[in-house]
C-alpha positions as CSV (number, residue, x, y, z in Angstrom):
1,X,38.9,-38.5,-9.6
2,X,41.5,-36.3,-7.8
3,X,44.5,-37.8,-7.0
4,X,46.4,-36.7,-4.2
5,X,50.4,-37.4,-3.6
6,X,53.0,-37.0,-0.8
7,X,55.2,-39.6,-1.2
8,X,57.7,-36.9,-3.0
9,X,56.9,-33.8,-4.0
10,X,53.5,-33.1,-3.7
11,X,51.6,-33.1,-6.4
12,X,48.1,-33.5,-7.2
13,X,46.0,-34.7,-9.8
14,X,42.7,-34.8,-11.8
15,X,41.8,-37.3,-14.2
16,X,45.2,-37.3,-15.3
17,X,46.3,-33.0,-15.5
18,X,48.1,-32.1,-12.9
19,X,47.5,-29.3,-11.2
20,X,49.0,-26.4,-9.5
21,X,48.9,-27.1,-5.5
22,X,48.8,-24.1,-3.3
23,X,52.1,-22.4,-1.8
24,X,53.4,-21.9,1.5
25,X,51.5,-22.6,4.6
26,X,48.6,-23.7,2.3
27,X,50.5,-26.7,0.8
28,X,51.8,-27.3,4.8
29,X,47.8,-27.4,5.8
30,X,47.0,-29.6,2.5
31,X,49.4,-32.1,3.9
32,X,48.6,-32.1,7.7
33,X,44.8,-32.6,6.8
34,X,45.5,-35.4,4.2
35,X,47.4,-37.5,6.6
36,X,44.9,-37.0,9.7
37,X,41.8,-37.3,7.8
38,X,40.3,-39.3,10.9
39,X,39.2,-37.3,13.6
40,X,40.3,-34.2,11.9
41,X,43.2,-31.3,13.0
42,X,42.8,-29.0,16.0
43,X,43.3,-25.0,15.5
44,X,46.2,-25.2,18.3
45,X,47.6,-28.5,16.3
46,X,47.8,-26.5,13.1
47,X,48.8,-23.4,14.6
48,X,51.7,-25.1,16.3
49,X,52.9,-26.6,12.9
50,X,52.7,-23.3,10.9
51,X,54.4,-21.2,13.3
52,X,56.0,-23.5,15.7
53,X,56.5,-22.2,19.2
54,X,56.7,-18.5,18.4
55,X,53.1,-17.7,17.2
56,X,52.6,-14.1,15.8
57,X,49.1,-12.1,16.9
58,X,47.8,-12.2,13.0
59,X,48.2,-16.1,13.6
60,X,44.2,-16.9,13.9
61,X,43.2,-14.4,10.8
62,X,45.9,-15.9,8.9
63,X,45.0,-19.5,9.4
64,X,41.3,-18.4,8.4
65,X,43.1,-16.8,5.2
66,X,44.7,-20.0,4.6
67,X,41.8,-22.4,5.3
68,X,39.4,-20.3,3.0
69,X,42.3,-20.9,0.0
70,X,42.6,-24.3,0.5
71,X,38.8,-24.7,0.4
72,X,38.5,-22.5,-2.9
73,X,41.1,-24.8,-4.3
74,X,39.8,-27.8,-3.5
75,X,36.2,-26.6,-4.4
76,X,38.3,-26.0,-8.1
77,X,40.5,-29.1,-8.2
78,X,37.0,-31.2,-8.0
79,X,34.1,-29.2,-10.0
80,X,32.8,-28.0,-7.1
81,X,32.7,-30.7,-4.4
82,X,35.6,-29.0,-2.5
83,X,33.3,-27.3,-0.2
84,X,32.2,-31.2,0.9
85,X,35.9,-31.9,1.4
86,X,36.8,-29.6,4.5
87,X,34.5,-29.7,7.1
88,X,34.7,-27.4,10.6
89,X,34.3,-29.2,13.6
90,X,34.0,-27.7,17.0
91,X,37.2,-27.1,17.9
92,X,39.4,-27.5,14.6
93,X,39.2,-28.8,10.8
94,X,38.9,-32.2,9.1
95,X,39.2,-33.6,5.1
96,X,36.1,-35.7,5.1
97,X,37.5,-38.1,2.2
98,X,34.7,-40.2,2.4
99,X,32.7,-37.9,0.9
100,X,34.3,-37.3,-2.4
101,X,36.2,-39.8,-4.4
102,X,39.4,-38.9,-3.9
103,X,42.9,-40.9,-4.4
104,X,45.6,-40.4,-1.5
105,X,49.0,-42.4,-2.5
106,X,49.8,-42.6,1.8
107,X,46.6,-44.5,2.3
108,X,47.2,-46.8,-1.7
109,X,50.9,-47.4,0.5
110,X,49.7,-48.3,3.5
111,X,46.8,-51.0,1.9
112,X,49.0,-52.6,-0.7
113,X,51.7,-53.4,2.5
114,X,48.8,-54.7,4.7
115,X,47.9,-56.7,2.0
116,X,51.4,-57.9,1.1
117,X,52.0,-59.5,4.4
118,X,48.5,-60.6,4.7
119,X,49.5,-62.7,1.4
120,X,53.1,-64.0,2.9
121,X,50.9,-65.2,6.4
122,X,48.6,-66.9,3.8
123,X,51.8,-68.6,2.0
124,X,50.9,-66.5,-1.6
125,X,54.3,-65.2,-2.0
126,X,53.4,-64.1,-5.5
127,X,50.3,-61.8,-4.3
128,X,52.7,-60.4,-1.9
129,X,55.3,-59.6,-4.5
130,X,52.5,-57.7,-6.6
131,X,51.4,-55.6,-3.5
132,X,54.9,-55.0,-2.2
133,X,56.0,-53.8,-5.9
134,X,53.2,-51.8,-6.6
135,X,54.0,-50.0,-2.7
136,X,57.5,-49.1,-3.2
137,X,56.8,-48.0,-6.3
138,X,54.9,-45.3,-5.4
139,X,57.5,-43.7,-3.1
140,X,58.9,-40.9,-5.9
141,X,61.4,-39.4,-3.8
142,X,61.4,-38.0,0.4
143,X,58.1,-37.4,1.6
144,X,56.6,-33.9,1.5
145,X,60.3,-32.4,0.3
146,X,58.7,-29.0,-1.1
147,X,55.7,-29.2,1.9
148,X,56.8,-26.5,4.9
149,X,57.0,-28.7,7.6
150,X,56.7,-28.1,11.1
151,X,57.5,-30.7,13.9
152,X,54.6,-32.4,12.8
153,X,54.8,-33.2,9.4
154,X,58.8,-33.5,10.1
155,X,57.6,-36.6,12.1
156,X,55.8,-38.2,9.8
157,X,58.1,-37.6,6.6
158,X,60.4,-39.9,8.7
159,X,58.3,-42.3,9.8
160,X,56.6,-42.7,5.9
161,X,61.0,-43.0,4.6
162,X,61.8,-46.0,7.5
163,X,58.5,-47.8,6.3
164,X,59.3,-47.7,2.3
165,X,62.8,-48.3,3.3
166,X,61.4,-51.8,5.0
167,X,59.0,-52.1,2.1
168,X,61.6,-52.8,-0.2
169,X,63.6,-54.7,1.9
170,X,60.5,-57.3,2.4
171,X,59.9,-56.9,-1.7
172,X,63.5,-58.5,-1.8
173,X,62.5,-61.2,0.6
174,X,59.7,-62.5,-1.4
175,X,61.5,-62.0,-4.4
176,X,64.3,-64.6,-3.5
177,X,61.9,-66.6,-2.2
178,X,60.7,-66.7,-5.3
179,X,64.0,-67.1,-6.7
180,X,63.5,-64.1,-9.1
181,X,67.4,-63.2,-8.7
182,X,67.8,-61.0,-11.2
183,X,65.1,-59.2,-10.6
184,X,65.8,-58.9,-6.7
185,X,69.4,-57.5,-7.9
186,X,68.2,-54.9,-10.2
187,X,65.8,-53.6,-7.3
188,X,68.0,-53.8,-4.9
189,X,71.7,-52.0,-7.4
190,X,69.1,-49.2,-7.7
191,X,68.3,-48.9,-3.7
192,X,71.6,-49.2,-2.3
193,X,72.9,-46.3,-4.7
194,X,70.5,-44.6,-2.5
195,X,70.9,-46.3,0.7
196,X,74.3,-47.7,1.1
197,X,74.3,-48.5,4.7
198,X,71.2,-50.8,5.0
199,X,73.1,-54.1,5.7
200,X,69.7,-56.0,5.3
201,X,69.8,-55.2,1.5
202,X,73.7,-55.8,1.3
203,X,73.2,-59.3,2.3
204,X,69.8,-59.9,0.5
205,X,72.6,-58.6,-2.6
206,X,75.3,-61.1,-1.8
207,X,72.0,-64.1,-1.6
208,X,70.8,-63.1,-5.2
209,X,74.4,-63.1,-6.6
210,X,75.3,-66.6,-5.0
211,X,72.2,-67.9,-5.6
212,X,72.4,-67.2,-9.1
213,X,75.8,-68.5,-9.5
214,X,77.7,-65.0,-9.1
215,X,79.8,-66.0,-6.8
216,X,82.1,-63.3,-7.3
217,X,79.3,-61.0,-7.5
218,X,78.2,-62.0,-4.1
219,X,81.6,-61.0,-2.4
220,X,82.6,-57.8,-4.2
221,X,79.2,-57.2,-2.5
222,X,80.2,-57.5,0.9
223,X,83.5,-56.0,-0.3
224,X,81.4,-52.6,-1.3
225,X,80.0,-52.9,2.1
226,X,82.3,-53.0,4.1
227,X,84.0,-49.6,2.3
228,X,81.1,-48.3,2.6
229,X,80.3,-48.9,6.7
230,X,84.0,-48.6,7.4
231,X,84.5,-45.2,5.5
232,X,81.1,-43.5,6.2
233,X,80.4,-44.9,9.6
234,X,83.2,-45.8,11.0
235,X,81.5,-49.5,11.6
236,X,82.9,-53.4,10.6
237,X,79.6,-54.9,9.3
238,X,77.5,-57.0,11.7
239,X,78.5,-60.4,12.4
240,X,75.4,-61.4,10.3
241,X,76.1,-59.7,7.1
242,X,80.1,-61.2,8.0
243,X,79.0,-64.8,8.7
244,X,77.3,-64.8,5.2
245,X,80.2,-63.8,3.8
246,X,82.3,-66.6,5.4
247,X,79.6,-69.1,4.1
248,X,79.9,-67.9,0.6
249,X,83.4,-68.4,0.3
250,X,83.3,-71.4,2.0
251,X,81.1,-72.5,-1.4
252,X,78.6,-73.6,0.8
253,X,75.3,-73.8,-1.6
254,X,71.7,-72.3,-1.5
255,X,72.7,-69.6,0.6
256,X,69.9,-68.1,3.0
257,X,69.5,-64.6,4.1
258,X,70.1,-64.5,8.1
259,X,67.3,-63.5,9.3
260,X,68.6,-61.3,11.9
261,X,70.3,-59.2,9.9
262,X,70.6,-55.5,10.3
263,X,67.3,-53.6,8.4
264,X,68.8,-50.1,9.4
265,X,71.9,-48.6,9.3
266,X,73.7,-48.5,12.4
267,X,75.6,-45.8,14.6
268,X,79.2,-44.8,14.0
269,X,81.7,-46.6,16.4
270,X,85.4,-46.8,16.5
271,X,86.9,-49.5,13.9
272,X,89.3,-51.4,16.0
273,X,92.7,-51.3,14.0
């Protein structure tokens, strides 16, 4: 079975070796195919993301050159079956996936978060916390870093972060619905070293410290916040993330996450003195 990942460095895999992935525009073709395996990549779409809008006269033979490596790898990487893999269509290239078993981690993302919320609509919040750990756990770092990346792939490395970002944020939710505190404040220490300004995850912080009886836990929470918005953003936090504070120190029990609190960070405004 080859095993293809994106979510990180890219890095593939077969039966367990890694193996070396191809350089340069190569990898940058790899990755464009992998994530529109559908109806496949034009020539003008792939020229366009190798070369962006300045596109040199060697730029036909050299996409040729770099399909025909990526086809000899991929022939290698699976005993032979590569040459199944990439198939020409009339007016560009597709990776027919369907043909050869192959593991992609984007698509193994994409299922287990499908299936997540299809087990919180059901009202399984433990199925949901399985799929929703095993999807954020496959996120190893920012999509594609060492992929060459045109507008393209730029695109969707940014659009694959904001949905892991959410991923984890809606791990937490079923995790304090579950009331598996410590567990949702372990995830959540580790994410916010990461992603300090997602006021979602500071208040679903301050929820799993007061609901677990850190009280004091739960403010130096918002406290961190705050420093954090104020100093790097130049922001007061929402009147969400504020209001929960308030109700903490008011002692006021089984705190709730409010569910319109902030998921992303926000833009930098003026802090009123």
């Amino acid at each position: 079975m080859l095993s293809l990942e994106l979510l990180g460095p890219i890095r593939a895999r077969r039966d367990d070796v890694v193996l070396a992935v191809p350089a340069g525009k190569t990898r940058t073709l790899l990755a464009l195919l992998l994530l529109e395996p559908g109806a496949g990549v034009t020539r003008e779409r792939m020229v366009g993301e190798l070369w962006g809008e300045v596109t040199p006269p060697s730029a036909a033979a050299n996409l040729r050159t770099y399909l025909s490596r990526l086809r000899l790898w991929l022939a290698d990487s699976t005993h032979g079956d590569g040459g199944r893999l990439l198939v020409q269509r009339r007016n560009g290239w597709q990776l027919a996936l369907g043909d050869v078993p192959v593991e992609v981690d984007v698509f193994a993302f994409e299922q287990h978060l499908e299936r997540a919320r299809a087990a919180v609509r059901a009202g399984d919040p433990h199925a949901a916390s399985g799929h929703l750990r095993r999807a954020v756990t496959l996120h190893r770092g920012a999509p594609m870093q060492d992929v060459p990346q045109g507008r393209v792939l730029s695109g969707r490395a940014g659009a694959l972060t904001a949905r892991w970002l959410g991923a984890v944020e809606e791990y937490v939710a079923v995790l304090l619905e579950l009331a598996q505190y410590e567990t949702a404040r372990v995830v959540l220490h580790e994410f916010l070293a990461g992603q300090p300004y997602r006021e979602r995850a500071w208040a679903q912080l301050m929820v799993a410290c007061g609901n677990s009886g850190d009280i004091q836990g739960a403010l130096r929470a918002y406290a961190t916040a705050r420093r954090g918005l104020v100093d790097g953003l130049g922001v007061e936090p929402s009147a969400e993330l504020t209001n929960l504070y308030l109700q903490i120190l008011r002692g006021e029990p089984a705190v709730r996450l409010a569910a319109g609190a902030a998921s992303a960070p926000r833009r930098a405004e003026p802090v009123c003195s």
